[in-house]
N, CA, C and O atoms as CSV, one atom per row, in Angstrom:
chain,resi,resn,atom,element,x,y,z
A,1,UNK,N,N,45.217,-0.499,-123.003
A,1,UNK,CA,C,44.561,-1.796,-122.978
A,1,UNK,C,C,45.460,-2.833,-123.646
A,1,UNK,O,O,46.084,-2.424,-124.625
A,2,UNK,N,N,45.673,-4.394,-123.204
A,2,UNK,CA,C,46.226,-5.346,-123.775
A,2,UNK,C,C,46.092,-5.746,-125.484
A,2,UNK,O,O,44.970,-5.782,-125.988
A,3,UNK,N,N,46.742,-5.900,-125.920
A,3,UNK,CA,C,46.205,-6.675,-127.349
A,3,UNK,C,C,46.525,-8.136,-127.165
A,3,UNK,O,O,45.830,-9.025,-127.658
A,4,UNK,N,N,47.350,-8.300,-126.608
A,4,UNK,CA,C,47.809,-10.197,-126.431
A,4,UNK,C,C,46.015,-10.920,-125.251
A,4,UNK,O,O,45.381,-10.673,-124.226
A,5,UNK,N,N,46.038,-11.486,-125.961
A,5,UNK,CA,C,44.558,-12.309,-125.200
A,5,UNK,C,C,44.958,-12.645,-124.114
A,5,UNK,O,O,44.226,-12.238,-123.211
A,6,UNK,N,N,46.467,-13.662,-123.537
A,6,UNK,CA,C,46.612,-13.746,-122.355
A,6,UNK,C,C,46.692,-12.297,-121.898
A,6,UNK,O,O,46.249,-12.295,-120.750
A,7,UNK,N,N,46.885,-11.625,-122.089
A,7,UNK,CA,C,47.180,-10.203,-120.926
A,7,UNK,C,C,45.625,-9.541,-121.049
A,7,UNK,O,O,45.437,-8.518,-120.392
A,8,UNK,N,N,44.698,-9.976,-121.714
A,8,UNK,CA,C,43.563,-9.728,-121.654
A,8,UNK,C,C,42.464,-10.445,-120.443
A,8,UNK,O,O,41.429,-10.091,-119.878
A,9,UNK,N,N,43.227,-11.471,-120.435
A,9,UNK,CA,C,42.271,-12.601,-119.308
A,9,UNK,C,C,43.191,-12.878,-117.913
A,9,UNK,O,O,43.095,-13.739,-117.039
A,10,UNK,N,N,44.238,-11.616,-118.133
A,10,UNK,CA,C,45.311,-11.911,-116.672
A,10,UNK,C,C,44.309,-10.470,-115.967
A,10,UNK,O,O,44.314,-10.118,-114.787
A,11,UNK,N,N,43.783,-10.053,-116.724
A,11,UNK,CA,C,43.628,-8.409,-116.619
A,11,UNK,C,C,42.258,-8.546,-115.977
A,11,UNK,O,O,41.944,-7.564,-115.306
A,12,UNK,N,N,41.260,-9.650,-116.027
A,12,UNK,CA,C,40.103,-10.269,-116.202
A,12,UNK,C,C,40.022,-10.796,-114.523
A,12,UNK,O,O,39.474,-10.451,-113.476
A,13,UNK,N,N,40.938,-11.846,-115.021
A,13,UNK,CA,C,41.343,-12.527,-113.410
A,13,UNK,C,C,41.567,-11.474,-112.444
A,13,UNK,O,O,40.819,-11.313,-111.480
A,14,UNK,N,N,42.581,-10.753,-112.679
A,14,UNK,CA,C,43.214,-9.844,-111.547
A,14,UNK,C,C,42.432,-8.836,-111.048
A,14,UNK,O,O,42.883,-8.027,-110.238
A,15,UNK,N,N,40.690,-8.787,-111.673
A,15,UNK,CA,C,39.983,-7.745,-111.389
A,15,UNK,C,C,38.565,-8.854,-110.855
A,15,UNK,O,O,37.467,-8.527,-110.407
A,16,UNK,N,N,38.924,-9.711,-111.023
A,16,UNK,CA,C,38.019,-10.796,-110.004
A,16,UNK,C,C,38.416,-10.685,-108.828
A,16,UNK,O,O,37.757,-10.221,-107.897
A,17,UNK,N,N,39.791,-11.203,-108.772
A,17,UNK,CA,C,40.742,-10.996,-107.630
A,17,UNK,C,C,40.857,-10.315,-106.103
A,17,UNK,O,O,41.000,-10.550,-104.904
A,18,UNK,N,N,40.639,-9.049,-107.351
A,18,UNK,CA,C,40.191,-7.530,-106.552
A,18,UNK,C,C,38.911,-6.985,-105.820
A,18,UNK,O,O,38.644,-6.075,-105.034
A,19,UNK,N,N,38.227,-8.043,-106.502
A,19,UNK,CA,C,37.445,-7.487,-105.845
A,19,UNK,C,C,36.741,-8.687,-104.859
A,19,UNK,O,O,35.629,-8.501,-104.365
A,20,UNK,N,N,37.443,-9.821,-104.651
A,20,UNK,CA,C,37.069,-10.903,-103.717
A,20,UNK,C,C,37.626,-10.434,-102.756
A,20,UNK,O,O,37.160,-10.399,-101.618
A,21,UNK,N,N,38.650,-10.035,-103.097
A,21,UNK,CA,C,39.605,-9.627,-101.506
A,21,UNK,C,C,39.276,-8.340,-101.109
A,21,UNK,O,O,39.512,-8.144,-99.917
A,22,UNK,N,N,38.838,-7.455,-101.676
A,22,UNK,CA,C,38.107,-6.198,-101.296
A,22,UNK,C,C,36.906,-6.886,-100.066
A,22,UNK,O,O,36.889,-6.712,-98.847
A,23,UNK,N,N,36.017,-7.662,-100.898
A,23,UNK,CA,C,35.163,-8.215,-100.293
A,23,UNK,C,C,35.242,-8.699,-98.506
A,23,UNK,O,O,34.633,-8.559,-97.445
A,24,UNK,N,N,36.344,-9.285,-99.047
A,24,UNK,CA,C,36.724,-10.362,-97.614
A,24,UNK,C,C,37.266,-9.774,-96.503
A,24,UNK,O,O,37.174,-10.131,-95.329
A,25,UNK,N,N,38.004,-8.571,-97.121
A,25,UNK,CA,C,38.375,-7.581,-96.243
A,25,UNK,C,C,37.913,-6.567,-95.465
A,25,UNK,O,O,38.356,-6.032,-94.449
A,26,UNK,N,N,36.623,-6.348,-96.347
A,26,UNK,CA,C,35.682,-5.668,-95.748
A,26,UNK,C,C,34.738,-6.834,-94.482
A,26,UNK,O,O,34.468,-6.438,-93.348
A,27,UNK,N,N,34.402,-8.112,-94.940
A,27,UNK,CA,C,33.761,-8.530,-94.089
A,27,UNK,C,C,34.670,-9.049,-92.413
A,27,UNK,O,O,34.251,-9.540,-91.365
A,28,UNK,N,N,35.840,-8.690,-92.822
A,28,UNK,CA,C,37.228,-8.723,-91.237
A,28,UNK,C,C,36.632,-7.183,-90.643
A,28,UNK,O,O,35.979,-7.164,-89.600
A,29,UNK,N,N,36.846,-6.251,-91.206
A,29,UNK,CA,C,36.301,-5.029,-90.686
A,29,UNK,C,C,35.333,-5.035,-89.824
A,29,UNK,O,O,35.333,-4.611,-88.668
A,30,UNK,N,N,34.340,-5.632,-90.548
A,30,UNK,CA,C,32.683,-5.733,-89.867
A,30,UNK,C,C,32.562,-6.717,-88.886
A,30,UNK,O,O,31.677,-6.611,-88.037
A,31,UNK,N,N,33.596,-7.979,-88.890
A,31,UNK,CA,C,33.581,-8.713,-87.541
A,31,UNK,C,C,34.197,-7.958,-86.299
A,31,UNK,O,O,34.021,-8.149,-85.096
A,32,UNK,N,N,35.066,-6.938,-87.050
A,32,UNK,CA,C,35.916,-6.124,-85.591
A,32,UNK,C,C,35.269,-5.597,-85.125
A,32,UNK,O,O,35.078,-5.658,-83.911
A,33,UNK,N,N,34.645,-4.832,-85.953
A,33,UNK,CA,C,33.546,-3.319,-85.441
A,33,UNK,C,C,32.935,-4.433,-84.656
A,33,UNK,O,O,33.480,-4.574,-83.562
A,34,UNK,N,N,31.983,-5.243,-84.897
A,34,UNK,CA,C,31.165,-6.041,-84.206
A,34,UNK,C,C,31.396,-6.414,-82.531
A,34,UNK,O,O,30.551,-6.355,-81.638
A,35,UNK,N,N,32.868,-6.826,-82.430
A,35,UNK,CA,C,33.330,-7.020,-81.382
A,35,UNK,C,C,33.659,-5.915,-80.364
A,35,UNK,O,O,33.802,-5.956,-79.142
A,36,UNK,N,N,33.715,-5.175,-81.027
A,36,UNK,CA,C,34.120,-3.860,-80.048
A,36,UNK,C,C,33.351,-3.187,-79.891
A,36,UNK,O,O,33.667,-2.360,-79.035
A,37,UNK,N,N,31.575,-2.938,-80.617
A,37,UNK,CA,C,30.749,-2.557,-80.270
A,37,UNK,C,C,30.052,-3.571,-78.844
A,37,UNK,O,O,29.668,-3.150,-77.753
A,38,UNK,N,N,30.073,-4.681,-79.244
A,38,UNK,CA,C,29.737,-5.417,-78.283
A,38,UNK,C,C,30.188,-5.121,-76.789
A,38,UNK,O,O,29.473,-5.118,-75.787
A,39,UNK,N,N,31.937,-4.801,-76.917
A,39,UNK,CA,C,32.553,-4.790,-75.981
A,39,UNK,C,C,32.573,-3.555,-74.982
A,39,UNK,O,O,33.073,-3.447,-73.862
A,40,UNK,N,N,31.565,-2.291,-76.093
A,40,UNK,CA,C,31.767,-0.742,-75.641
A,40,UNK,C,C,30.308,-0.924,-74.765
A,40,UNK,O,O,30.359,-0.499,-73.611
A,41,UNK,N,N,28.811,-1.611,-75.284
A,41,UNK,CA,C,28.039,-1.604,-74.714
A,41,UNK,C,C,27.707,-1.842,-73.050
A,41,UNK,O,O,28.298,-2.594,-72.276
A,42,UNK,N,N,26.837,-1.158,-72.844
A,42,UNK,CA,C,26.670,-1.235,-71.527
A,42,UNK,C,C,26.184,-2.677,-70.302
A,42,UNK,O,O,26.509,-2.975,-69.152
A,43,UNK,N,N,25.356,-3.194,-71.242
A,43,UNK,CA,C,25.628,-4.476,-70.380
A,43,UNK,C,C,26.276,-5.899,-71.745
A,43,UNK,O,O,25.975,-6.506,-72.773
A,44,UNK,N,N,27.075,-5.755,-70.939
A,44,UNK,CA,C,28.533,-6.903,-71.565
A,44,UNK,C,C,27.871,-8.362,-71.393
A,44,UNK,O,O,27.889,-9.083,-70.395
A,45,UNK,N,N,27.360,-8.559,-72.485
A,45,UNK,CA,C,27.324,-10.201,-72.756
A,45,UNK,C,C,28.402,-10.936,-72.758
A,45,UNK,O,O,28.748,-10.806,-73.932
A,46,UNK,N,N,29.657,-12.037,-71.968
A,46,UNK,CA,C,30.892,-12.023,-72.307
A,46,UNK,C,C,30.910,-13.138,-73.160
A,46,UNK,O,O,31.847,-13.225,-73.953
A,47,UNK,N,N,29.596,-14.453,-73.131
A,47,UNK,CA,C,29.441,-15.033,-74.739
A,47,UNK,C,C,29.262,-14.340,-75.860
A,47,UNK,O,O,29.758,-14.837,-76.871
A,48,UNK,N,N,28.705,-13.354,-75.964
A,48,UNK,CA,C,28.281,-12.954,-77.723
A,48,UNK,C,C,29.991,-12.269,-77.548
A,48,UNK,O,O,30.878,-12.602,-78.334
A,49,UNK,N,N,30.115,-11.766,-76.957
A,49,UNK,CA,C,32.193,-10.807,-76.986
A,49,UNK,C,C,32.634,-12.602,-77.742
A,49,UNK,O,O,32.550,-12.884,-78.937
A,50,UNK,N,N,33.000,-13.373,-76.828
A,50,UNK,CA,C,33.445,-14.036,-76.890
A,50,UNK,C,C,33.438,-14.938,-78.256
A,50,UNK,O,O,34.505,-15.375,-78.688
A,51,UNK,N,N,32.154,-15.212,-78.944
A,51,UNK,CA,C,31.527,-15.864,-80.280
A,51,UNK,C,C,32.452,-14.892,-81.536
A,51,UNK,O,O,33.244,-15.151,-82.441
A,52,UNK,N,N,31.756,-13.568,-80.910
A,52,UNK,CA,C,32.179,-12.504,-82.023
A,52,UNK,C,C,33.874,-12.718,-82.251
A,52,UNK,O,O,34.514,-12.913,-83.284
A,53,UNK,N,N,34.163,-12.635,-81.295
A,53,UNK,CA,C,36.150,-12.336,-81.441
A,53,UNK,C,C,36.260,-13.615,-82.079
A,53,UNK,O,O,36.627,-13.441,-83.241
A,54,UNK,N,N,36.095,-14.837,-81.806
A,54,UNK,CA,C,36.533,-16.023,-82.181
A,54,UNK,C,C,35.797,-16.157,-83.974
A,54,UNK,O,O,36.184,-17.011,-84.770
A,55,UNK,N,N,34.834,-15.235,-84.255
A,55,UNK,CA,C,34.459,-14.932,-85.642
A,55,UNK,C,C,35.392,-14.237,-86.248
A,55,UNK,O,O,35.758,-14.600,-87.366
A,56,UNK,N,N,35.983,-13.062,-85.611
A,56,UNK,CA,C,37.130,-12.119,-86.131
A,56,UNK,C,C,38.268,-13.132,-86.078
A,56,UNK,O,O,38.812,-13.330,-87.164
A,57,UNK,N,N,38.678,-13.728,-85.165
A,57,UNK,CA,C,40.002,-14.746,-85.876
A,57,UNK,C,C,40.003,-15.429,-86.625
A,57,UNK,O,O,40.919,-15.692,-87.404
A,58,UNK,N,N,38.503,-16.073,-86.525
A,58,UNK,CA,C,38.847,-17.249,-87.751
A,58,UNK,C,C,38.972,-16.598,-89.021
A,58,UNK,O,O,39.821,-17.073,-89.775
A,59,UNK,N,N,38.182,-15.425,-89.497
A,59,UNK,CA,C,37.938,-14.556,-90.565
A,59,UNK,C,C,39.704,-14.082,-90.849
A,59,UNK,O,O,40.424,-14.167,-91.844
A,60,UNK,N,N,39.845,-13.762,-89.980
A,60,UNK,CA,C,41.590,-13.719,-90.093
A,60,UNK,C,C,42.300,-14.694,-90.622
A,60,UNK,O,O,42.658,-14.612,-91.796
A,61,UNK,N,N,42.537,-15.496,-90.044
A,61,UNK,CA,C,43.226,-16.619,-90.490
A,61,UNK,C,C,42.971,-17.156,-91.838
A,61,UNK,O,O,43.945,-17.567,-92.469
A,62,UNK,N,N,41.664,-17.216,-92.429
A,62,UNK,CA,C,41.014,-17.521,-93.332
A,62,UNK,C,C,41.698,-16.602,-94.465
A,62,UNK,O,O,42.422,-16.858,-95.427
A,63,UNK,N,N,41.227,-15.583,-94.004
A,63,UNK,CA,C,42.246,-14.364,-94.967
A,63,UNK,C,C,43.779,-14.940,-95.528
A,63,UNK,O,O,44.134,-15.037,-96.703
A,64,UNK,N,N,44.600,-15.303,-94.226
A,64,UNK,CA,C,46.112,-15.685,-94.925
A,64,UNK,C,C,45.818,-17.141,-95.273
A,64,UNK,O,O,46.362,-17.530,-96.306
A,65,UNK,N,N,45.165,-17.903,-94.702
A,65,UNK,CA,C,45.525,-19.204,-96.024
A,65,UNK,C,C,44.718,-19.017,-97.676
A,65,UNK,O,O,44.873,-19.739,-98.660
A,66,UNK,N,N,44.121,-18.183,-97.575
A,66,UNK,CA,C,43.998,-18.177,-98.965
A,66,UNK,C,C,44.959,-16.747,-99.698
A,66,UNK,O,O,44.962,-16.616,-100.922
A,67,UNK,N,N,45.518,-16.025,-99.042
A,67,UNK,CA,C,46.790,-15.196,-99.302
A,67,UNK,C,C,46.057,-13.699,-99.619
A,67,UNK,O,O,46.523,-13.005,-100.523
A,68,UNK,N,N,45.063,-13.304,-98.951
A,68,UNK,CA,C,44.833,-12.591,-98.852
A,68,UNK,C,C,45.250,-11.439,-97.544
A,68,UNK,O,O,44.732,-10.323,-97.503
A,69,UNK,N,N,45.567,-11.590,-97.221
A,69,UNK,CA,C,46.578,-10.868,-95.437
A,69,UNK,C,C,47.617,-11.582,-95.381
A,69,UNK,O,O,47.441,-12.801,-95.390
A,70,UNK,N,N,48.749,-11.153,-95.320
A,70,UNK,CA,C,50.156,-11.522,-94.790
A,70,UNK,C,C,49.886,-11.862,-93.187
A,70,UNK,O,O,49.320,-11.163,-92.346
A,71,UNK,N,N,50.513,-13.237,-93.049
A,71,UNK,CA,C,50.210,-13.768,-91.766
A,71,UNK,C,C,50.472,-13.107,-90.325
A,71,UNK,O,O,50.080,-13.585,-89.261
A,72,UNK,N,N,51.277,-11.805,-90.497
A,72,UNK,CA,C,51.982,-10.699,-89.827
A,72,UNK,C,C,51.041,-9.696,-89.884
A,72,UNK,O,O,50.839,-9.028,-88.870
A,73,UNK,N,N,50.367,-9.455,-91.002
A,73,UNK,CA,C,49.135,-8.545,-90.503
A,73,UNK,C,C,48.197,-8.788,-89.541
A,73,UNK,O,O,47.704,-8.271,-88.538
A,74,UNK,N,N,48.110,-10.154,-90.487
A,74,UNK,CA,C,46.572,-10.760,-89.611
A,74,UNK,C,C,46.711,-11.105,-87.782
A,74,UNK,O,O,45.809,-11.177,-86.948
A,75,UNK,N,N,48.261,-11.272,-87.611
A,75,UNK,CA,C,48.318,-11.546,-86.522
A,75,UNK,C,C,47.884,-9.962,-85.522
A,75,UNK,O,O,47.018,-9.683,-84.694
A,76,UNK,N,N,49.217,-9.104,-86.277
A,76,UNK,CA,C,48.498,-7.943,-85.817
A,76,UNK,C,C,47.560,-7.501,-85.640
A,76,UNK,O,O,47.469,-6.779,-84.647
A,77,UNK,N,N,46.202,-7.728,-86.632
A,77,UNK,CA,C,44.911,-7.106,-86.348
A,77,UNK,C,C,44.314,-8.157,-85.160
A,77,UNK,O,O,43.367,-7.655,-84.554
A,78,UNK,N,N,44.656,-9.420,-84.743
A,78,UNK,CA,C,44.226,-9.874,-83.823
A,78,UNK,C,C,44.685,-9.629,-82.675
A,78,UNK,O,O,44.021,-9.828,-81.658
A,79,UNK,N,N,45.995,-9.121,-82.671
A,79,UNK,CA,C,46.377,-8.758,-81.307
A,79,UNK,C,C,45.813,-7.458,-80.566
A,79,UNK,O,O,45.514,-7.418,-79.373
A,80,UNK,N,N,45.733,-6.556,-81.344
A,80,UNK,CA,C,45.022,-5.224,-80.893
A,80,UNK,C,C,43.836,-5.204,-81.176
A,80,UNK,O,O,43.425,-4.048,-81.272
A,81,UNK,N,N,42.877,-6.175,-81.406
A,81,UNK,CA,C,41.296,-6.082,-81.534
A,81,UNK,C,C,41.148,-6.713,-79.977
A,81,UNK,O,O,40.327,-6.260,-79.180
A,82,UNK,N,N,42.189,-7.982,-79.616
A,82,UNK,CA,C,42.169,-8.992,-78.146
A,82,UNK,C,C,42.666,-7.378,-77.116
A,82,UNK,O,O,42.066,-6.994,-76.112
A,83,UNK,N,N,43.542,-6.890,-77.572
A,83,UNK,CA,C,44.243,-5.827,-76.637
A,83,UNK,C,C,43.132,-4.605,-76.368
A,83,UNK,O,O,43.321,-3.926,-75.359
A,84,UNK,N,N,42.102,-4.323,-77.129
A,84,UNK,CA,C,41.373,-3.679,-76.999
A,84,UNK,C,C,39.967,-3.581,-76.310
A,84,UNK,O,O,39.271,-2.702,-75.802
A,85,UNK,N,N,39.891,-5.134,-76.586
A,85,UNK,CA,C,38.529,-5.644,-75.810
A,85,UNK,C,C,38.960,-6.048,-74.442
A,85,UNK,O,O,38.056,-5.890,-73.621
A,86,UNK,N,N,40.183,-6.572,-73.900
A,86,UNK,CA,C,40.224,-6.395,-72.716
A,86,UNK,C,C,40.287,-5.160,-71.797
A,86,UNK,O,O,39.999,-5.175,-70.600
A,87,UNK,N,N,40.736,-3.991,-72.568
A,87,UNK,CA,C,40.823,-2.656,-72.022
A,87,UNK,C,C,39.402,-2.509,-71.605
A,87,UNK,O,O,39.126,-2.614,-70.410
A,88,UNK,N,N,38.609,-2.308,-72.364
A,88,UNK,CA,C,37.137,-1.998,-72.400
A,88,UNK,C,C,36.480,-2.793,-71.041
A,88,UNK,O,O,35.815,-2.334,-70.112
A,89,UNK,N,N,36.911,-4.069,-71.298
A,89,UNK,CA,C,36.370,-5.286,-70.288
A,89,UNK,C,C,36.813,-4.787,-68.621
A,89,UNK,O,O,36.039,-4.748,-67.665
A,90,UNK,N,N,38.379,-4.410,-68.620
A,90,UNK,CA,C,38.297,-3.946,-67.162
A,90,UNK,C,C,37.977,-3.207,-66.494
A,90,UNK,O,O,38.183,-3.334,-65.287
């Protein structure tokens, strides 16, 4: 454990931190699943697909401007969530 007070309240912060972005990361997860359940179901709404995915990007993007996903991830998880729902779709 720290004895210096700043390394006490870096230690404080960095476990706020942790667990916002835990948070946020989990709620990107739950927009994907969302979309691809949508997309596996049997009769295909292509607005709610469509609402949902555009929820999963923005949730993305959102992620790297506040520096939570490297803009290279996030791109990645959007490309193969789009690459996946069109598979399904044809």
């Amino acid at each position: 454990m720290a004895n210096i007070k700043s390394a006490k309240k870096r230690i404080l912060t960095a476990q706020r931190n942790f667990e916002r972005n835990v948070a946020f990361k989990s709620s990107i997860k739950t927009a994907v699943k969302k979309v691809l359940v949508l997309a596996q179901a049997k009769d295909k709404n292509q607005d709610a697909i469509n609402a949902a995915l555009s929820n999963a990007y923005k949730l993305c993007d959102k992620a790297v401007s506040k520096g939570i996903l490297h803009k290279n991830t996030a791109s990645r998880k959007k490309s193969r969530l789009t690459k996946a729902v069109n598979k399904l779709l044809a």
